[in-house]
N, C-alpha and C positions, 0 to 999 in steps of 0.2 A: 142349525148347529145345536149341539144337544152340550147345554151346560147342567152344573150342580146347583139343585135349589129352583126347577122348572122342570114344569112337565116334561114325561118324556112324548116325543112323538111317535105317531102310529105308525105302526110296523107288523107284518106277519112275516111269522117263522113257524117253520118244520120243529115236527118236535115227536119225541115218542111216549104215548100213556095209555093204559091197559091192554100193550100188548101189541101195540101196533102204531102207524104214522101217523101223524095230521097234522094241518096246520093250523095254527093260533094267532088269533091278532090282539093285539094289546086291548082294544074295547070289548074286547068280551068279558075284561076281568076291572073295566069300569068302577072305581066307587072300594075294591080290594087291594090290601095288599100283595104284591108280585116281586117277587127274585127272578131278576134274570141272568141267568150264567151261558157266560160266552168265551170259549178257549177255543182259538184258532186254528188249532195243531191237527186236530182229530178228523183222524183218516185220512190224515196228510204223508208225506213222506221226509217232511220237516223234521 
């Protein structure tokens, strides 16, 4: 269960940067600061 005030847990997501796909897993950005933005809706018919 992912609370506030604790690590978040590892995860890979899709994501788009310079131009094209990939996917990212949170320990790549190990030891940085990280934003992650998550909206639901997109490319939904929501």
């Amino acid at each position: 269960m992912v609370q506030v005030g604790k690590p978040a847990p590892e995860f890979t997501a899709a994501g788009f940067h310079n131009g094209k796909f990939a996917n990212f897993s949170l320990s790549e950005f190990k030891g940085k600061w990280v934003l992650v933005c998550f909206y639901p809706g997109d490319f939904t018919f929501v």
